[in-house]
C-alpha positions as CSV (number, residue, x, y, z in Angstrom):
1,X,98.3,93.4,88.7
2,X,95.4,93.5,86.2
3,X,92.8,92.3,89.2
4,X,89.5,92.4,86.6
5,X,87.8,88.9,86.7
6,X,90.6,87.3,88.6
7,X,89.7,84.3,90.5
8,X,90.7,85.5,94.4
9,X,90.1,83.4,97.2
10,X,89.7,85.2,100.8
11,X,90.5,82.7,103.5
12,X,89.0,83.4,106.8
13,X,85.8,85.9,107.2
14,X,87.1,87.7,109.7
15,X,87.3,91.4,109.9
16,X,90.4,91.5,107.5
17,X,88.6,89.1,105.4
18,X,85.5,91.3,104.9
19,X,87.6,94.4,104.3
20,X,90.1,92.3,101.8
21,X,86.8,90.9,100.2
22,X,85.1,94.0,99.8
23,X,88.6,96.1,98.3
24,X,88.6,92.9,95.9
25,X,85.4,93.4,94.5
26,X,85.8,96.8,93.9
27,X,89.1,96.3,92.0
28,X,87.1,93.5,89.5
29,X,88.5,90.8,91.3
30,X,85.6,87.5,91.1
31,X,86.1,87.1,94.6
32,X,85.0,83.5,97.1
33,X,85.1,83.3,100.8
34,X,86.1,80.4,102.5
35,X,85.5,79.8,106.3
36,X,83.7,76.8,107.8
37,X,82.2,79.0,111.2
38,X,80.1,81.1,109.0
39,X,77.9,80.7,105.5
40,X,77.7,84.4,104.4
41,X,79.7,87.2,104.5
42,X,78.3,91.2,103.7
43,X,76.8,89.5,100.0
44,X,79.6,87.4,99.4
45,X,79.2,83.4,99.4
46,X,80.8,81.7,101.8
47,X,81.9,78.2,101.4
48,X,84.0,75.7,103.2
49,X,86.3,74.2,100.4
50,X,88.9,76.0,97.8
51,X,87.2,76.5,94.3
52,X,88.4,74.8,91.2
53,X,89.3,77.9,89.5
54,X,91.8,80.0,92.0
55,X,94.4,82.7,91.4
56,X,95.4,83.5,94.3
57,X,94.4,83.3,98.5
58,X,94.4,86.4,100.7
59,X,94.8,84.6,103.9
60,X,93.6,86.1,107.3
61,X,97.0,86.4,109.4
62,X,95.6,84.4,112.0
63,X,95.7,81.3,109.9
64,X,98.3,79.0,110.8
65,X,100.7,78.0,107.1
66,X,99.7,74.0,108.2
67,X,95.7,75.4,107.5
68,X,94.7,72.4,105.3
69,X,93.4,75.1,102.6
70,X,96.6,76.7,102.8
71,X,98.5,73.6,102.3
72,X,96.1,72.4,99.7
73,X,96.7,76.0,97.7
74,X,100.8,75.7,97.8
75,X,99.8,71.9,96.5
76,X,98.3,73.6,93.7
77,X,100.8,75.9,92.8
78,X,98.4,78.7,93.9
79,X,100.2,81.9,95.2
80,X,99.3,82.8,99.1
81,X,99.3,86.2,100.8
82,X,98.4,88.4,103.6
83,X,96.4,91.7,104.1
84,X,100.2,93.7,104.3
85,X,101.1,92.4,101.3
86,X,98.1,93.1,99.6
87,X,97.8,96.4,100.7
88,X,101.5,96.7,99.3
89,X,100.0,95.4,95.4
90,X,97.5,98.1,95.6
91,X,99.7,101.2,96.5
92,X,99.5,104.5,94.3
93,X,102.1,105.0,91.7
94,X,102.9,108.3,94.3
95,X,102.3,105.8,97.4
96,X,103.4,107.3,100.7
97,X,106.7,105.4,101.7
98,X,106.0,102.8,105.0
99,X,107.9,102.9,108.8
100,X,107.6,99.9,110.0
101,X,108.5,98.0,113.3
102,X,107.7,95.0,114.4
103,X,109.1,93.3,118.2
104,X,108.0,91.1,120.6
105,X,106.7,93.9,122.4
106,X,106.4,97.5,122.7
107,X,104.8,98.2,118.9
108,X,101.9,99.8,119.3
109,X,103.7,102.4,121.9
110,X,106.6,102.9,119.2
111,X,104.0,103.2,116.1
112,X,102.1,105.6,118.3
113,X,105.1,107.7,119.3
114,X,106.4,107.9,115.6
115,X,102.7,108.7,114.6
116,X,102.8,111.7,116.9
117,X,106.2,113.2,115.6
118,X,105.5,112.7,111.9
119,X,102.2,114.8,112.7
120,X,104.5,116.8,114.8
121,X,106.8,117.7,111.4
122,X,103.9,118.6,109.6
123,X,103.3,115.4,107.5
124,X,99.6,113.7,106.8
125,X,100.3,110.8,108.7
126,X,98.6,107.7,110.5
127,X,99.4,104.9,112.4
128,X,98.3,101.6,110.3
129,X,98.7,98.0,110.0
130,X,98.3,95.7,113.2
131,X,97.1,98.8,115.1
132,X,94.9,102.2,114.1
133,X,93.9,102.5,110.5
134,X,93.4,99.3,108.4
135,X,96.4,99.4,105.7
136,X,94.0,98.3,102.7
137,X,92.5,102.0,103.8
138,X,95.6,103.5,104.5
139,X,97.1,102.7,100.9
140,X,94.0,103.8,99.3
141,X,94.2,107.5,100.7
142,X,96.2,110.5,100.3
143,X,99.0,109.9,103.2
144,X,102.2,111.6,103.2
145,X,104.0,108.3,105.2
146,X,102.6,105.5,107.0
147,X,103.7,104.1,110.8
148,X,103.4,100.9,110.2
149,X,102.9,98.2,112.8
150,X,103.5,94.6,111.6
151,X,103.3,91.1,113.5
152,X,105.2,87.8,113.3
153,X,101.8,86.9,111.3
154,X,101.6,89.5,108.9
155,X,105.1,89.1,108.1
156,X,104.9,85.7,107.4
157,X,102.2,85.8,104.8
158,X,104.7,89.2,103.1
159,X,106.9,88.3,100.4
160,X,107.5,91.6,98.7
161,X,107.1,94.0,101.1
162,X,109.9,96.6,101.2
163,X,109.2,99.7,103.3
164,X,111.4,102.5,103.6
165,X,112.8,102.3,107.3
166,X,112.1,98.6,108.4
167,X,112.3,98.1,112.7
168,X,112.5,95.4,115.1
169,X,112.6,96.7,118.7
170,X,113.3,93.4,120.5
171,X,113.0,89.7,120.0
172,X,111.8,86.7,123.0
173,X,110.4,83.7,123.0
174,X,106.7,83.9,121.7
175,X,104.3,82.6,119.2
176,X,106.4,79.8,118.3
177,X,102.5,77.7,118.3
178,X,101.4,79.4,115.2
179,X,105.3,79.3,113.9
180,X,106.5,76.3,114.8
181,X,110.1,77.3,116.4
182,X,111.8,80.2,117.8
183,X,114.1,80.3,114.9
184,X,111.0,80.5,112.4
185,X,109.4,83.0,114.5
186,X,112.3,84.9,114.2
187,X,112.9,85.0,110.4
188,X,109.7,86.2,110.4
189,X,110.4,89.1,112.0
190,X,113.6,89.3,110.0
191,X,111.8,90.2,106.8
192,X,111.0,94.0,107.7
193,X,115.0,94.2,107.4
194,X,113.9,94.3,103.4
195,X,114.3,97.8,103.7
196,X,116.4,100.7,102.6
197,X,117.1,101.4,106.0
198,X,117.1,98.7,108.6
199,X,117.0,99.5,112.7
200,X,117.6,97.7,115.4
201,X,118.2,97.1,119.4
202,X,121.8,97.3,119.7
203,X,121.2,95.8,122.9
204,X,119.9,93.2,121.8
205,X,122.0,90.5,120.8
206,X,119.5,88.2,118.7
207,X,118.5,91.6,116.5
208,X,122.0,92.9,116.4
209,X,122.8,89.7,114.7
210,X,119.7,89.8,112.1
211,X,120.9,93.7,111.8
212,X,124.6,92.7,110.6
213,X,122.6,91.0,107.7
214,X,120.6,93.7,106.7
215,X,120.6,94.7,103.1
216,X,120.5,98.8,103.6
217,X,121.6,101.2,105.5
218,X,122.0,100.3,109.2
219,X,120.9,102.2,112.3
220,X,121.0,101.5,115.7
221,X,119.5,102.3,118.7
222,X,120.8,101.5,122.0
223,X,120.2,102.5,126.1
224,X,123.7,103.4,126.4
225,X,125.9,106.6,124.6
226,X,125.9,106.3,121.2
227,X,128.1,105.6,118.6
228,X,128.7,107.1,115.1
229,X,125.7,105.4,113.4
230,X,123.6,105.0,116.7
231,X,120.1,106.6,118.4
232,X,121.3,106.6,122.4
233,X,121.0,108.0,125.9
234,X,124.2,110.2,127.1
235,X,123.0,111.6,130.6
236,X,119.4,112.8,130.4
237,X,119.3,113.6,126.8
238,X,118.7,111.3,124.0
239,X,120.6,111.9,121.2
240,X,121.2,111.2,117.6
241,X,124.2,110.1,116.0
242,X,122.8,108.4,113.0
243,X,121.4,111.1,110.8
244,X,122.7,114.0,113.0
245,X,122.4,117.7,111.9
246,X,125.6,118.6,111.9
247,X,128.0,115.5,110.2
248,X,130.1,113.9,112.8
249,X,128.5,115.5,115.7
250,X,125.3,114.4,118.2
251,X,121.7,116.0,117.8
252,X,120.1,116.5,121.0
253,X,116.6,115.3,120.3
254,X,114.6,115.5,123.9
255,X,115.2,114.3,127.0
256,X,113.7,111.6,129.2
257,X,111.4,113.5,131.3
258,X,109.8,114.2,127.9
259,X,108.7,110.7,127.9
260,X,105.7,110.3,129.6
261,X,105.7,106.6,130.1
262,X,107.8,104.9,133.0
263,X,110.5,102.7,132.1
264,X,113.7,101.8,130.4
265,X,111.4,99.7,127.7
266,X,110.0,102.9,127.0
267,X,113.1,104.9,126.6
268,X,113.9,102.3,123.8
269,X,110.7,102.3,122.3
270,X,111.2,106.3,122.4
271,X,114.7,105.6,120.6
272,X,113.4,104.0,118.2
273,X,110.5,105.6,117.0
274,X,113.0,108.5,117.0
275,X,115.4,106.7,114.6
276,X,112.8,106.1,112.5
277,X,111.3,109.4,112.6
278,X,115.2,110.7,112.1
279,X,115.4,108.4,109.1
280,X,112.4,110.1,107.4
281,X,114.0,113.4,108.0
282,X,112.0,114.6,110.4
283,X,113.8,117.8,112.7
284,X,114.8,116.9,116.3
285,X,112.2,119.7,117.5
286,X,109.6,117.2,116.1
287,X,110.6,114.6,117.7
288,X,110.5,116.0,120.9
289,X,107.1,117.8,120.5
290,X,105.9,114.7,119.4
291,X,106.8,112.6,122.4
292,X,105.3,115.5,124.4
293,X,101.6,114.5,122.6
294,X,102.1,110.8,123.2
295,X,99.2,110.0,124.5
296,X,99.9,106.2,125.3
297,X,97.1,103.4,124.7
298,X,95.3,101.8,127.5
299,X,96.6,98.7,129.4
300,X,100.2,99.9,128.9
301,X,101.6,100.7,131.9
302,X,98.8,103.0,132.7
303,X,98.4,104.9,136.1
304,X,95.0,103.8,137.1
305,X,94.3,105.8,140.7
306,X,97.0,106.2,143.6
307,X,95.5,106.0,146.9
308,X,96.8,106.0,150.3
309,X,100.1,106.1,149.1
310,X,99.7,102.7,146.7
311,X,99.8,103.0,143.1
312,X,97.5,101.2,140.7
313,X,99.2,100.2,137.4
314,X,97.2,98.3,134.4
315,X,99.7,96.7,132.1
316,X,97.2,94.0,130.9
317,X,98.8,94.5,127.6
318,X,102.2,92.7,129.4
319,X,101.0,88.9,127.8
320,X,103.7,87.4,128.0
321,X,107.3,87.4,130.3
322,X,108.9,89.7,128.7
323,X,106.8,92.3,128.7
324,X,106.2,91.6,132.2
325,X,109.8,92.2,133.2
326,X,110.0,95.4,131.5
327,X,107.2,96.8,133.4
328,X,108.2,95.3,137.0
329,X,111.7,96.9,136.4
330,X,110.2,100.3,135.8
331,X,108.8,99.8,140.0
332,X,110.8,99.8,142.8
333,X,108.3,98.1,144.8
334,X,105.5,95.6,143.5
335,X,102.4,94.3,144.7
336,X,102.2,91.9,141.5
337,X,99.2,90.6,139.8
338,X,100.1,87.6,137.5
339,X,98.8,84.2,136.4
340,X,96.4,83.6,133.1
341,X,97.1,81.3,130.2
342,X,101.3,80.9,129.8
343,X,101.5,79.1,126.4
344,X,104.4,76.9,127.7
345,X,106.2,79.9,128.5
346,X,108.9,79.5,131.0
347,X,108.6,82.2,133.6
348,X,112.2,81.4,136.2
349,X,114.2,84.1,134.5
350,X,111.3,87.0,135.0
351,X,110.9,85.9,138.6
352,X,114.5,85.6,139.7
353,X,114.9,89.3,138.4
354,X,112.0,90.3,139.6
355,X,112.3,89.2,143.0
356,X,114.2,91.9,145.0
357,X,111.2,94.3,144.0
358,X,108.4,92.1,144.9
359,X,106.4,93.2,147.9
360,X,104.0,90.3,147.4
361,X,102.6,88.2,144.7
362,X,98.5,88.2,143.9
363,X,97.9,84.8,141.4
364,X,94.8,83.9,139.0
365,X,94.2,81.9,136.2
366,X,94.4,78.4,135.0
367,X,98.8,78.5,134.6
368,X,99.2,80.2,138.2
369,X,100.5,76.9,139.5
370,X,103.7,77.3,137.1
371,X,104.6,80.9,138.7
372,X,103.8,79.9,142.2
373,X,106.6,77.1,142.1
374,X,108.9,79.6,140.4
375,X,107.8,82.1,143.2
376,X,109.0,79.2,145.7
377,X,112.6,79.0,144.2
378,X,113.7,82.2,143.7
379,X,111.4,84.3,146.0
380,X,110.4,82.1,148.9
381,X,109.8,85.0,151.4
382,X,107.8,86.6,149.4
383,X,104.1,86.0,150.6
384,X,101.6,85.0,148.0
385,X,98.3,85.2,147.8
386,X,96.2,83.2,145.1
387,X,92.7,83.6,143.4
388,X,91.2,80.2,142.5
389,X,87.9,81.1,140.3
390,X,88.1,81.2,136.7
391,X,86.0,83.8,135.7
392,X,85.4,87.2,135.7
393,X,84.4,87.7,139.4
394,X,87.6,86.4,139.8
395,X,89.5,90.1,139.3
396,X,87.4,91.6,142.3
397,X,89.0,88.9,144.5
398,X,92.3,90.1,143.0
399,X,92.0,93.9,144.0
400,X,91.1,93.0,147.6
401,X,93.8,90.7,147.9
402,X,96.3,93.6,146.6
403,X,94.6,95.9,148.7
404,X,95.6,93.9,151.9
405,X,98.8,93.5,151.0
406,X,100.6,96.9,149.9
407,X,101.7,99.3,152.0
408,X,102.7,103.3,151.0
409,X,105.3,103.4,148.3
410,X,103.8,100.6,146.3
411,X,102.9,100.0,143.3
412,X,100.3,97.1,142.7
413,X,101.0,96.4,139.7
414,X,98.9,94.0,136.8
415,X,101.6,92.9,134.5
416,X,100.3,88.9,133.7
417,X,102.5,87.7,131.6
418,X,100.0,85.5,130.3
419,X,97.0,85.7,128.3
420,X,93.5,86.3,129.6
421,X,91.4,84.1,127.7
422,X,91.3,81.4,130.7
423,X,89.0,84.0,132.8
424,X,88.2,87.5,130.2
425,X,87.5,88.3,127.2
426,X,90.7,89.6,126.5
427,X,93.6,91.9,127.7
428,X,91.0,95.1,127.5
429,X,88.2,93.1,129.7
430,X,90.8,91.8,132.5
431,X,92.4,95.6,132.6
432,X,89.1,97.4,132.8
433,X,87.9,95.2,135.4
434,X,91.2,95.7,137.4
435,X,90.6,99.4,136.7
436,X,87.0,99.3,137.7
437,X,87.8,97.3,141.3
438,X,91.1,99.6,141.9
439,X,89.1,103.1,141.6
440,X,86.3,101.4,143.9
């Protein structure tokens, strides 16, 4: 695009509003901010209405598609996008090709593992997107590939996005506020499959099916042995029978001890950034060394302190139930902390699996009510105990209550599956408290 005196409008002066603003600028671009909790933006005017003269919106990804501005630009005929897709019009002619995943949950494990074994092969690489390095930066710099983590937002605002390997690692009930429906929250995520090679959780039957429709090559990746055409598990190894070394054998890539986060979630997030590493061509030993440098991020399923034979486990990061029932099956026994804002999620199915492992149940938050009467139907004996203040002092309460209640060989284990907003700041401030209170 020839971006010189084009009329761009930048909706939303959040933080990748400023950034979109400020690229903008320096491409030419005559660029107007438009937000109505703020009137000026790093230099740049901020008003509350849509100019006369407009070209084209750059949306922030948190704006909903029924935003009146962004229902008064598609009035108008005027073209709207996101930050991804920008950052996609203003690649390099020798642009470093995009891996990118998106899921429910699990992507900013995934995108971290696959960062670590494209560094592990030797490339210039950098995780970038909805996680790590801003991709308006990332596109602008000399990268050799990009691990790319993309939302149900980002997607949504993408139309001509087309990465090289395009991921979804699993698909559940969320977001469907900001979307409207399940089923438009999942074509959403269907878009990544605009790639030349599309993966997906074979065992997962709602991205299985949006797999079979996949325009490019397709890969999957699955718990059990693989297949010709698959990333699986066979014993303790996993293994690669997608782009294999030898054609129409397995390539042993690592094992699962190499994995250093519990959980079968994580084995399948491991799979998967394998695949996609595999798809890229980088060599099994890479794969492994890179999942020995994993460093995960905090609030996922991080060992906090273990004491007196209890465990302390902060997955804050577990917003909503299915996150939450990947990390309770990774425990045999579970001192769970639960309870914040649900969404309208419906919680039976986590706690009727969850309930052979619960020792006891510690509740907070404004939506606890919903998992205590769940708690009565399909775990009645288990006791529970329940925190009643809405506010920060309220995780203290929490800890104590946990405290009381495990015994050696548990694990107390923070897993909401809720948001945090009712009583923190977000996922990081309820997790560092719970930190903070556990090591005390």
């Amino acid at each position: 695009m020839d971006w010189h005196g084009l009329p761009v409008t930048v909706a939303g002066a959040g933080v990748s509003g400023t950034a979109a603003a400020r690229v903008l600028q320096d491409l030419g671009a005559r660029v107007t901010v438009v937000d109505d909790s703020v009137t000026e933006l790093d230099g740049f005017p901020v008003q509350r209405t849509l100019p006369d003269e407009l070209a084209l919106v750059v949306t922030s990804p948190g704006f909903r598609p029924t935003v009146p501005m962004l229902v008064e630009a598609a009035s108008r005929g005027v073209e709207v996008i996101g930050e991804v897709e920008l950052a996609w019009r203003l690649r390099k002619p020798s642009a470093a090709p995009w891996l990118a995943l998106t899921g429910t949950n699990g992507k900013t494990t995934t995108v971290k593992m696959l960062e670590a074994m494209l560094t592990a092969a030797g490339h210039r690489a950098v995780a970038a997107g909805n996680v790590g390095l801003p991709l308006l930066e990332a596109v602008l710099d000399d990268y050799d590939v990009l691990a790319v983590e993309l939302s149900s937002f980002q997607l949504h605002w993408s139309s001509t996005v087309k990465p090289h390997t395009g991921t979804i690692l699993n698909l559940a009930d969320d977001h469907t506020d900001w979307h409207g429906s399940f089923r438009e929250y999942v074509l959403a995520k269907a878009r990544i499959f605009d790639a030349d090679v599309a993966i997906g959780n074979g065992d997962s039957h709602d991205v299985q099916a949006l797999l079979d429709g996949a325009r490019g090559r397709r890969v999957s990746f699955t718990l059990r042995p693989p297949r010709a055409g698959e990333v699986g598990v066979v014993e303790e190894l996993l293994v690669d029978r997608a782009f294999p070394d030898v054609p129409g054998e397995a390539t042993e890539l690592a094992t699962l001890a190499d994995i250093g986060v519990p959980g079968a979630h994580n084995v399948a997030n491991a799979l998967a950034a394998a695949a996609m590493a595999r798809s890229f061509g980088v060599p099994a030993a890479a794969v492994r060394d890179g999942l020995l440098a994993f460093v995960p991020e905090a609030h996922r399923n991080t060992l906090v302190v273990e004491t007196d034979g209890v465990a302390w486990v902060d997955d804050s990061k577990a917003t909503n139930p299915h996150a939450a029932a990947a990390s309770l099956a990774a425990y045999p026994s579970v001192v769970w902390v639960a309870g914040g804002l649900l969404k309208g999620a419906d919680v039976d199915d986590l706690v009727r699996a969850a309930a052979p492992r619960l020792r006891a149940v510690v509740l907070l938050g404004t939506d606890r009510a919903v998992l205590r009467e769940a708690l009565e139907r399909h775990a009645p004996d288990v006791p529970v105990v329940e925190v009643s203040r809405l506010d920060t002092e309220a995780m203290q309460e929490v800890v104590a209550a946990a405290r009381s209640l495990a015994r050696p060989g548990d694990t107390v284990l923070l897993a909401p599956a809720a948001a945090s907003m009712d009583c923190f700041i977000d996922y990081k401030q309820r997790g560092d408290l719970f930190a903070k209170w556990a090591r005390a």
